[in-house]
C-alpha positions in Angstrom: 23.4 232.6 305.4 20.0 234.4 306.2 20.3 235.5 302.6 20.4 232.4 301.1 17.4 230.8 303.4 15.3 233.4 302.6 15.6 232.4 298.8 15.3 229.2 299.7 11.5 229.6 299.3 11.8 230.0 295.7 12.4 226.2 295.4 8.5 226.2 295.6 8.3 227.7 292.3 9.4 224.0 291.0 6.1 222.1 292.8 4.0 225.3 291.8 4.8 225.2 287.9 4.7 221.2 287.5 1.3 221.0 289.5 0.2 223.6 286.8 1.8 221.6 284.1 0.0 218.6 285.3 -3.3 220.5 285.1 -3.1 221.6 281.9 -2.3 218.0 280.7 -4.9 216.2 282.5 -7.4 219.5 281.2 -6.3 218.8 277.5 -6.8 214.7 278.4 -10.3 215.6 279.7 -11.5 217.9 276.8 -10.2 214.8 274.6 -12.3 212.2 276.6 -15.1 214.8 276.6 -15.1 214.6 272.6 -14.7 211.0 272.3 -17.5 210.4 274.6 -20.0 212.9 272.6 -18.4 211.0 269.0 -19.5 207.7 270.4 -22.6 208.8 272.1 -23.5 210.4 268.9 -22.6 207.2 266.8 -24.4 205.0 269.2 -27.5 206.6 269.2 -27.5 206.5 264.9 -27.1 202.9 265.2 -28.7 201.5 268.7 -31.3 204.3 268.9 -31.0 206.7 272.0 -31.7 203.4 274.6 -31.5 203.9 278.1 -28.0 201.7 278.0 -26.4 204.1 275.5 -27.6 207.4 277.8 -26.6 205.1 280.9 -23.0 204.6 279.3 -22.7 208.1 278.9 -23.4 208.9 282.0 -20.7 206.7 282.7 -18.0 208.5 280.6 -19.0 212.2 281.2 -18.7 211.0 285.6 -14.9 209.7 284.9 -14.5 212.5 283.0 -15.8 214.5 286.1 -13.5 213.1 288.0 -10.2 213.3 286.1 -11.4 217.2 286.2 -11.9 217.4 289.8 -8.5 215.7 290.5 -6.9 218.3 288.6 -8.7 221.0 290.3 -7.6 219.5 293.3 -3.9 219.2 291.5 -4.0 223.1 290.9 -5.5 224.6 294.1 -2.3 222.7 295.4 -0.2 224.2 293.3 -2.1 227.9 293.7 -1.7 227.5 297.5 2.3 226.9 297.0 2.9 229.6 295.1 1.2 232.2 297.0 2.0 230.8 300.5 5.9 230.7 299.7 6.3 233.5 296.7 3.9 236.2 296.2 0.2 236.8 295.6 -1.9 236.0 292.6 -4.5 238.0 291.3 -7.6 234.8 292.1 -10.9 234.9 292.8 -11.6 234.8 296.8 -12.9 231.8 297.3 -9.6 230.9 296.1 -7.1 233.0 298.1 -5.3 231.4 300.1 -3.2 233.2 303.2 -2.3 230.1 304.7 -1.8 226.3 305.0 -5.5 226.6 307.0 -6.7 228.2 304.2 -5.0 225.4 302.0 -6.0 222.8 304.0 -9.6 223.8 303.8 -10.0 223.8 299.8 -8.2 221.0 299.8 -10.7 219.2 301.9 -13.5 220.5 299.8 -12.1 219.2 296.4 -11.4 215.9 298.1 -14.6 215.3 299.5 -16.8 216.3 296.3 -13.8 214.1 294.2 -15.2 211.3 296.8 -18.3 211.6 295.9 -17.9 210.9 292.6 -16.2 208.2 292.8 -19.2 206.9 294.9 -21.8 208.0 292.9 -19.3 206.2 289.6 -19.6 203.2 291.9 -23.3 203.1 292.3 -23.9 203.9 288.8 -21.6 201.2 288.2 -23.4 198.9 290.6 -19.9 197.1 291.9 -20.3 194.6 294.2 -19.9 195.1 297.8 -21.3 198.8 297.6 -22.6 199.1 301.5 -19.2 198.5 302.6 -17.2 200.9 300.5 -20.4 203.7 300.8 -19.3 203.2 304.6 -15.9 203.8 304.4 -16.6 206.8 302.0 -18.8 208.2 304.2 -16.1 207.1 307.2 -13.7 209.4 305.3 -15.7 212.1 304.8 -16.9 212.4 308.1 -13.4 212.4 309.4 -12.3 215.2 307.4 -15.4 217.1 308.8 -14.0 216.4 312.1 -10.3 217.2 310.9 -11.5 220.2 309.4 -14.0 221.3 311.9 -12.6 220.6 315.5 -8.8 220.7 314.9 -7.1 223.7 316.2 -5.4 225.8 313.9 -2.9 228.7 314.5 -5.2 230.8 312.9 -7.5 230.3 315.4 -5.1 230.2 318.4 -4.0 233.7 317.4 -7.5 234.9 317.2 -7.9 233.8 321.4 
């Protein structure tokens, strides 16, 4: 029995390898979108001149495409964190190692907040109505996760006391 819940843990492999999958496929999508947004900035600007619309448009593109790439940054830290917390180590950079779910947690919470921010800056750019209310609850979000982040214990630091 001990046997088989100690393998247990390589059921994460599944979560690990599809969250990479999914990166790789929202990469690709990005690199396309990337492409198509230089094609028709190029085109535009032969035809329209380089007017503050067609750089404004852009602008527009190259921020969803921001996005999409921070989502998937987010997508694979996730699945990073998986795969070293429940298998075995990976040879990453250190701001990316992660030694456990605090250290998870944390990078997580970074990605999320700067994917947040873009979506608010997309929405300012975008000039959508009703943009003091949902700049508020943007910033109400990222100031809870500051809070989470900052004031929550964590068993890292309970073993440190």
């Amino acid at each position: 029995m001990r046997r088989l819940l100690s393998s247990s843990k390589y059921i994460m492999i599944l979560p690990a390898l599809s969250n990479v999958m999914a990166v790789l496929v929202l990469m690709i999508y990005s690199t396309i979108q990337t492409f198509v947004a230089v094609i028709g900035l190029l085109q535009r600007s032969f035809t329209d001149g380089l007017s503050k619309s067609v750089v404004f448009d852009a602008a527009i593109n190259f921020l969803e495409i921001a996005d999409i790439v921070l989502l998937a940054t987010v997508i694979l830290v996730i699945g990073l964190g998986l795969y070293e917390l429940f298998i075995s180590q990976l040879n990453l950079p250190g701001w990316l190692l992660i030694r456990n779910l605090d250290d998870l947690k944390d990078k997580l919470i970074s990605t999320v907040v700067a994917v947040i921010s873009i979506l608010f800056l997309g929405a300012v750019v975008n000039n959508i109505p009703n943009l003091l209310p949902f700049g508020a609850s943007v910033a109400l979000v990222i100031v809870a996760l500051a809070i989470f982040t900052n004031w929550v214990p964590s068993w890292k630091k309970k073993s440190q006391q």
